[in-house]
C-alpha positions as CSV (number, residue, x, y, z in Angstrom):
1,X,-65.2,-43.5,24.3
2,X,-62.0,-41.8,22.6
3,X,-60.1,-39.3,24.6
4,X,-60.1,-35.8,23.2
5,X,-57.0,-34.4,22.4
6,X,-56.0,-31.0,24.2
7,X,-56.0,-28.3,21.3
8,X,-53.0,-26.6,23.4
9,X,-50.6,-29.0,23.2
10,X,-47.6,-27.6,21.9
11,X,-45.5,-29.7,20.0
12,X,-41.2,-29.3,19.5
13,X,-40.1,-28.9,16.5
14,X,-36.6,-28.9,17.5
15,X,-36.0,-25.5,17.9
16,X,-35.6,-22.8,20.6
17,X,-37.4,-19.7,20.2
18,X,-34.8,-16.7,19.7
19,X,-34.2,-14.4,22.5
20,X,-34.0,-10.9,22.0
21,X,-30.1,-11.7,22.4
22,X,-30.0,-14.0,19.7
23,X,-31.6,-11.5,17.3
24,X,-29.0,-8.7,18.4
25,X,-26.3,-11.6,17.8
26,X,-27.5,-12.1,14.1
27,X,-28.3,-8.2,13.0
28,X,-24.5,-7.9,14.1
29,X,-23.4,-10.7,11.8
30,X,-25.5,-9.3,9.0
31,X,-24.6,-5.4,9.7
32,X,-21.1,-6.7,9.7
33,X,-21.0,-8.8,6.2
34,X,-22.8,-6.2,4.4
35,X,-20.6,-3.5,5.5
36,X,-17.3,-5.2,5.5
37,X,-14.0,-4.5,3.4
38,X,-12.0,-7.8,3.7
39,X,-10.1,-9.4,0.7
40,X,-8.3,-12.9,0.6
41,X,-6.8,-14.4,-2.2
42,X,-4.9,-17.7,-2.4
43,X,-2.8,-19.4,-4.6
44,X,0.7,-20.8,-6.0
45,X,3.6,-18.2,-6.6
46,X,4.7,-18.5,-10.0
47,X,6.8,-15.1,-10.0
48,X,8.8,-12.8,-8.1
49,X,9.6,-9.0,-9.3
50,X,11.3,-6.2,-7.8
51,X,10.8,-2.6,-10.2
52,X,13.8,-0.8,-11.3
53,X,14.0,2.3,-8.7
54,X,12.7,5.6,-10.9
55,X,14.5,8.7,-9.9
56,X,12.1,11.6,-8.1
57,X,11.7,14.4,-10.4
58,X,10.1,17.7,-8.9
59,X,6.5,18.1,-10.4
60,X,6.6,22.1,-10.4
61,X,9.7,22.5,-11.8
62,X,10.6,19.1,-13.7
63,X,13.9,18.9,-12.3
64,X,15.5,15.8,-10.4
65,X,15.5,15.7,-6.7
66,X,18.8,16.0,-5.0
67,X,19.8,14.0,-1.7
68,X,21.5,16.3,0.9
69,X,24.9,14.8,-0.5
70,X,24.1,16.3,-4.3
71,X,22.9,12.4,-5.7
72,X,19.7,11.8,-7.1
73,X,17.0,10.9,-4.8
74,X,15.3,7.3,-6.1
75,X,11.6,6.0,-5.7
76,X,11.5,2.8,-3.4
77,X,11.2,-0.4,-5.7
78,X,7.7,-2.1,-5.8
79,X,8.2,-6.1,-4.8
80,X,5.3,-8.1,-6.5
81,X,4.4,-11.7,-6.6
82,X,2.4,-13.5,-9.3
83,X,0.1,-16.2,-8.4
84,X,-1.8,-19.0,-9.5
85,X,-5.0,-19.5,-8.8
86,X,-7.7,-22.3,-10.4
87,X,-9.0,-20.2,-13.0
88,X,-6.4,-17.7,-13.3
89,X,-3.3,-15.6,-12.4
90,X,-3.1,-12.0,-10.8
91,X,0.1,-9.9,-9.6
92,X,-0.1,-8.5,-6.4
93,X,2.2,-5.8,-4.9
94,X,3.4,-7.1,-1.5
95,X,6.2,-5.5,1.4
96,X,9.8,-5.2,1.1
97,X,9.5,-7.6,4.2
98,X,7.7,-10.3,2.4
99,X,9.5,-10.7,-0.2
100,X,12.5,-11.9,1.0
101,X,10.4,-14.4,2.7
102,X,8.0,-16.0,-0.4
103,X,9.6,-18.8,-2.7
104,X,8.5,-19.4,-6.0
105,X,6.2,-22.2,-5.6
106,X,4.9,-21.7,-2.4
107,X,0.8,-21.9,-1.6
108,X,0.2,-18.5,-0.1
109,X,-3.1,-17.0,1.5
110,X,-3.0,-13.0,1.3
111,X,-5.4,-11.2,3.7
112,X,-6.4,-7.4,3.2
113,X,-8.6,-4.7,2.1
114,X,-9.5,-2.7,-0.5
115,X,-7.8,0.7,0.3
116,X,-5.8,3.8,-1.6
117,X,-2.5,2.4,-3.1
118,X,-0.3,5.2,-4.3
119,X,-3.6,7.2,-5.7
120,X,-5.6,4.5,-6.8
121,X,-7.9,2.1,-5.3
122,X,-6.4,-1.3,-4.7
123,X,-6.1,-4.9,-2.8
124,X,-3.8,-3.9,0.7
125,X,-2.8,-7.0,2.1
126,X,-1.7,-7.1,5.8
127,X,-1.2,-10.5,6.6
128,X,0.1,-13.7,4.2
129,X,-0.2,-17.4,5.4
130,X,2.2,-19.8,3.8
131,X,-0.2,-22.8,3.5
């Protein structure tokens, strides 16, 4: 006579049933990619550019701003980098800092986030990686 087979056996499957930390662990993830504000961008340096300083020119009265020693007081220059990328190019402004430090040439990953660059929304990088 063939044994019958307990209906209760429970079989593995290979997996471990989630624990209430687990499911905490993965709304965090979740919560956190759908809510985050990270940009990275990566790609060859085919161009360096530092702007012409522009002289500050009161708004009210449309006259130039005067340093305490009667010269005109100057904007800071913008440094920008234009890079490479499979598929395209795009300029990006970058520190004073940096730029003294980037090559033409060199593989670069910039890490940011989108934030308020002089009155308009824009990439803010924080961090590069020469790669």
């Amino acid at each position: 006579m063939a044994q019958k087979k307990d209906l209760l056996e429970v079989e593995d499957f290979g997996s471990k049933p989630l624990t209430i930390a687990d499911i905490q662990e993965q709304t965090r993830i979740y919560i956190e990619r759908i809510s985050t504000n990270k940009v990275a961008i990566a790609g060859v340096i085919r161009e360096k550019r530092v702007s012409e300083p522009k002289i500050k020119i009161d708004k009210k009265t449309n006259e130039v701003i005067l340093n305490e020693d009667g010269s005109p007081a100057y904007w800071s220059p913008y440094y920008s980098v234009t890079i490479a990328f499979e598929g395209g190019e795009i300029s990006l402004n970058i520190k004073p800092d940096w730029y003294e430090s980037l090559d033409v040439g060199d593989r670069v990953l910039f890490e940011g986030v989108k934030g308020l660059s002089f009155g308009r929304i824009d990439d803010v990088f924080h961090k590069y990686t020469v790669l």
